[in-house]
C-alpha positions in Angstrom: 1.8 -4.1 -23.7 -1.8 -3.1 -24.4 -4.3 -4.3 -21.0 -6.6 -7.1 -22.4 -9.0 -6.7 -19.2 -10.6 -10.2 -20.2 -7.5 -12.0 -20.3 -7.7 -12.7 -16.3 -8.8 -14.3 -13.6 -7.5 -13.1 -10.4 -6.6 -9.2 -9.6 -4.2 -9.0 -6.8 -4.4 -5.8 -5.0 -1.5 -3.4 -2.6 -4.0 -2.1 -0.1 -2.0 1.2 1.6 -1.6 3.0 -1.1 -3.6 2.1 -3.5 -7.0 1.8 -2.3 -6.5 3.7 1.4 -4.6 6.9 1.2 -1.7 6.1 3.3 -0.3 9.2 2.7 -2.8 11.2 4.8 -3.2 8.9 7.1 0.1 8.2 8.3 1.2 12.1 8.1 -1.7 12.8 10.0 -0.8 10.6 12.5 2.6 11.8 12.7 1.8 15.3 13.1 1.2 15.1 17.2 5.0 13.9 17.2 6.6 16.4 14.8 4.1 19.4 16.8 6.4 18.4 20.4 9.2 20.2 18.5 10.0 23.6 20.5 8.4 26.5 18.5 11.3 27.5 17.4 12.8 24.3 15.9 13.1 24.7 12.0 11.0 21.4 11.5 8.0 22.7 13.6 4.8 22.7 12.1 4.1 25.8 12.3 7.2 26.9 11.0 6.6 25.3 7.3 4.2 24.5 4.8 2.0 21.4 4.9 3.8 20.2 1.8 7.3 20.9 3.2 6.1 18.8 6.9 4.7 15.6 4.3 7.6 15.6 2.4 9.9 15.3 5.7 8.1 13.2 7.8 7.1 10.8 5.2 10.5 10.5 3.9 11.5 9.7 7.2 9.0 7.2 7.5 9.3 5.4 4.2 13.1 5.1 5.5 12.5 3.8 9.1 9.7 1.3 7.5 12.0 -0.2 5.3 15.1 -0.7 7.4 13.0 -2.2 10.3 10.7 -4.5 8.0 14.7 -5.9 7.0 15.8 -5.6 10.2 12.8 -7.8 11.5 11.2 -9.5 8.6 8.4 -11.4 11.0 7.6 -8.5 13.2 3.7 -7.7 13.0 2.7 -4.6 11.3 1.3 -2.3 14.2 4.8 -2.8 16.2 6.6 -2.3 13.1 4.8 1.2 13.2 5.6 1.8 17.1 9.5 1.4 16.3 8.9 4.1 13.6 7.5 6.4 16.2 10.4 5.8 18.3 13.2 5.7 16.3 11.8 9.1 15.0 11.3 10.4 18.2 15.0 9.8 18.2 16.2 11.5 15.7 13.3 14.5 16.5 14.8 14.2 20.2 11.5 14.9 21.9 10.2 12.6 24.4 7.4 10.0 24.1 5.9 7.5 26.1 5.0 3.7 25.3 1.6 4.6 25.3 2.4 6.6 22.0 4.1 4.5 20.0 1.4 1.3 20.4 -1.6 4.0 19.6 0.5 5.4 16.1 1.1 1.5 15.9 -2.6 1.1 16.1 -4.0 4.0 13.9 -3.8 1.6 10.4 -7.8 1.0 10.7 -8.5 4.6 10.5 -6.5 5.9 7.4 -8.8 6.9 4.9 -10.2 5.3 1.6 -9.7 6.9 -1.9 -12.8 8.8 -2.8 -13.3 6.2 -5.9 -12.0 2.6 -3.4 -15.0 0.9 -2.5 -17.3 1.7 -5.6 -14.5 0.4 -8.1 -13.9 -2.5 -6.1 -16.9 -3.3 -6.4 -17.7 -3.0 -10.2 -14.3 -5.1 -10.4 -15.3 -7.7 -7.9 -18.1 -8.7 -11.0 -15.5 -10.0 -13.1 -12.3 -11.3 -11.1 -11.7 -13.3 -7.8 -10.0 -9.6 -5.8 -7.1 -10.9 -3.3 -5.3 -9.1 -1.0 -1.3 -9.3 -0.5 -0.8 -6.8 2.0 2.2 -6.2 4.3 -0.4 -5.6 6.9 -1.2 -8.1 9.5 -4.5 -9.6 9.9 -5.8 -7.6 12.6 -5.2 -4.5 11.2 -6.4 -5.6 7.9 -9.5 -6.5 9.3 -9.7 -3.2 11.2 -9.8 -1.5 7.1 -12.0 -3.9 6.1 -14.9 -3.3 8.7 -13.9 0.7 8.1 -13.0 2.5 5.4 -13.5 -0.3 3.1 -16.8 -1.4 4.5 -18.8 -2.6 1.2 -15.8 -4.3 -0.2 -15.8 -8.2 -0.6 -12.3 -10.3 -0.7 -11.8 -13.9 -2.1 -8.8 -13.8 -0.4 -6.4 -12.1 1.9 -2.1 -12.9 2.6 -1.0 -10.6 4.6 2.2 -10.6 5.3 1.7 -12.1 8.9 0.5 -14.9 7.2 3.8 -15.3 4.8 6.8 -14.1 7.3 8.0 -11.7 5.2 7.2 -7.8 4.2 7.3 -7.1 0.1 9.5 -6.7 -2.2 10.3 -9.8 -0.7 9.5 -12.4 -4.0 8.6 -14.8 -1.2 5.2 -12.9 -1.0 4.3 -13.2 -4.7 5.2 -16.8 -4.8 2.8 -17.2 -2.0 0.0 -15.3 -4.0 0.7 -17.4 -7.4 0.6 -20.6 -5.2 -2.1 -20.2 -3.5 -4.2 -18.2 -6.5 -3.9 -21.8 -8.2 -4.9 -23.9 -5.6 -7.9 -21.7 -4.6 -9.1 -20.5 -7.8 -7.5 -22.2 -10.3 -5.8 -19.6 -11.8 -2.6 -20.0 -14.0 0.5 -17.2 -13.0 -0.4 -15.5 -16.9 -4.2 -15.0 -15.4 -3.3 -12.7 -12.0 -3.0 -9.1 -12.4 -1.3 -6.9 -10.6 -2.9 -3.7 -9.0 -1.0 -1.5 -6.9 0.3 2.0 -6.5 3.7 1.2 -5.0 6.1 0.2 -7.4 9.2 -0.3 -5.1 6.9 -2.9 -2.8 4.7 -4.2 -5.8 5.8 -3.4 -9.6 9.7 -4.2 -9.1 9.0 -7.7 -7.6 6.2 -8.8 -9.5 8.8 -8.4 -13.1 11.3 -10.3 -11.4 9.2 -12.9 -10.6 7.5 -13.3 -13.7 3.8 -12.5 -13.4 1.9 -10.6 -16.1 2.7 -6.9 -16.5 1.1 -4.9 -14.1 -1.7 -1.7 -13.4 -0.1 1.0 -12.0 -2.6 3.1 -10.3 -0.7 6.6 -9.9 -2.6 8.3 -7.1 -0.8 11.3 -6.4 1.4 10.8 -9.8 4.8 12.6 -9.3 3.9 14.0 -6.6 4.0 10.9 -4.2 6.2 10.7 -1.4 6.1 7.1 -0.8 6.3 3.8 -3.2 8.4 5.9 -5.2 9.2 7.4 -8.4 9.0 5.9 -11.7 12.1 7.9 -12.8 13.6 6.2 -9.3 12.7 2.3 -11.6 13.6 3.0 -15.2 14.1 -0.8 -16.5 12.6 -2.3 -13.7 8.9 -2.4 -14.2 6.8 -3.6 -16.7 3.8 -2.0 -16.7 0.5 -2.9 -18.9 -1.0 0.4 -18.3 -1.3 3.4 -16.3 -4.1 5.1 -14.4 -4.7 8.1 -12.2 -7.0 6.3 -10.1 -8.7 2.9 -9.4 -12.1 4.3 -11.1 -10.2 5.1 -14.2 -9.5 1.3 -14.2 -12.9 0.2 -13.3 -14.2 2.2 -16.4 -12.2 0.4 -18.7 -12.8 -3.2 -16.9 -16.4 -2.7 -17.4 -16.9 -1.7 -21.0 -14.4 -4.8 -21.9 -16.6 -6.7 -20.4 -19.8 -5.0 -22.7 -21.2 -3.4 -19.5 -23.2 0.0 -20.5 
């Protein structure tokens, strides 16, 4: 499918990942747990490359995330986070304290926005109603919003606190196609989908039926979490592909006949 830019009414956006580089700010906030290691564990810092540590520890992550999020399908984001610290603090066996976990639990407001977020989002927010379907919950989302992604207006925002569940769960898009329609009137062939994570965002939204979707690639093959496309052959449907948010932007604008 070719994107037809003017064919839509609502853009739906994946926040971590897509516009804040989750990535970075999650391995960076890991790296106070994995640096407790004795200096002469194999999986010590120091003892590997940056790329090596990111590949571990958010690997780990990604597979702690999912089974708790499962496991507990109503549990807010930031604790969600604290029993990711823990459980990998297990498996590291090195010691924390409470005080730990609730602070990595609490770090989602200062991961960083993409260099191109805020200035994309804001060409797009000329031409569509921009909602948010994030598995955040509502405090932490509003911790992004008055940081990183200051500048940045929202129609609206479900956040997973507000559905009781964490994506791929389908219940989440349903939730986003209902209330798209009663808030803005849009019709499920009007809402794209923008997001970087295509095990939380691209998978669900072809099985439940919504428009093809924008796949914005960040770090391409080289992404350690939301996963492969190789890892989804058959299970996407994808309208088109770009690098980054501002290589969508571009296009959005000239369709619409901006210079």
């Amino acid at each position: 499918m070719v994107l037809n830019p003017r064919a839509f009414k609502v853009l739906s956006f994946d926040i971590y990942g897509t516009l804040i580089d989750w990535e970075t700010g999650i391995f960076e906030a890991l790296l106070p747990l994995a640096s407790k290691l004795p200096s002469s564990n194999p999986r010590h810092p120091s003892n590997i490359s940056e790329r090596e540590n990111r590949i571990f520890l958010l690997t780990e992550y990604t597979n702690l995330e999912k089974a708790i999020q499962i496991e507990h399908p109503t549990l807010a984001y930031p604790k969600v986070l604290a029993e990711i610290y823990r459980r990998l603090a297990t498996q590291l066996s090195v010691p924390l304290s409470e005080d730990e976990a609730t602070e990595f639990g609490s770090t989602i407001g200062k991961w960083p926005a993409f260099p191109d977020t805020v200035a994309a989002m804001q060409e797009l927010g000329k031409h569509y109603k921009l909602i948010v379907l994030s598995n955040v919950s509502r405090s932490s989302f509003n911790e992004t919003l008055s940081g990183p992604l200051s500048g940045v207006k929202f129609d609206a925002i479900y956040t997973a606190e507000d559905i009781g569940s964490y994506k791929p769960d389908l219940k989440n898009f349903e939730y986003l196609i209902k209330h798209a329609g009663e808030e803005f009137g849009a019709r499920k062939e009007e809402i794209l989908k923008v997001a970087q994570s295509l095990y939380h965002d691209h998978v669900p939204v072809k099985k439940v039926g919504l428009q093809p979707s924008v796949w914005i690639k960040r770090a391409g093959d080289e992404t350690l979490m939301g996963g492969k496309l190789k890892d989804f052959e058959g299970m996407v449907d994808l309208a088109e592909t770009f690098d980054t948010l501002g290589d969508l932007a571009v296009v959005v604008k000239k369709a619409f006949g901006e210079a």
